[in-house]
Phi, psi and omega in degrees: 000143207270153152302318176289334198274315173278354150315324197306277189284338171280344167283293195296305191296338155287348167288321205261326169320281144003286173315306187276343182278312192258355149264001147295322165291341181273330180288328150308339208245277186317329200266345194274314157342280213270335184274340193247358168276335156271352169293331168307298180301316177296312162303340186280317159302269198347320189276326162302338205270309192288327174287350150291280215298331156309284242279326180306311174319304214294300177300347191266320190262039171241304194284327172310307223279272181349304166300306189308303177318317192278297168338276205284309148023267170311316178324285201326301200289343170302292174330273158340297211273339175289308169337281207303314182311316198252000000 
């Protein structure tokens, strides 16, 4: 084999090298796209899920405030109907 013949084949495996580098970044690049397109969609639900769960909160502690209100409620006429009973 020739000095041009292996320049030759050294040329092509640099071509080719080359060829696989850049569609690897390009296939790198589309997969970081679609990776930072789903992080957007994901933080957007994240942000919806967390403004339900206040509201979720905000109504579990409305209806705790209500119950405890009805409770002693219910205490007091306990209380009352025992008086009136003795």
């Amino acid at each position: 084999m020739t000095i041009d013949e292996r320049l030759e084949r050294l040329t092509e495996r640099h071509e080719a090298l080359t060829q696989s580098l850049e569609l690897f970044s390009h296939i790198q690049q589309e997969q970081a796209a679609r990776t930072d397109a789903r992080l957007d969609k994901t933080d957007a639900r994240l942000a919806k899920t967390d403004a339900r769960l206040d509201k979720l909160v905000g109504t579990v502690e409305r209806i705790t405030a209500v119950v405890e209100g009805i409770t002693a409620a219910v205490e007091s006429h306990e209380r009352r109907l025992d008086r009136l009973e003795h």
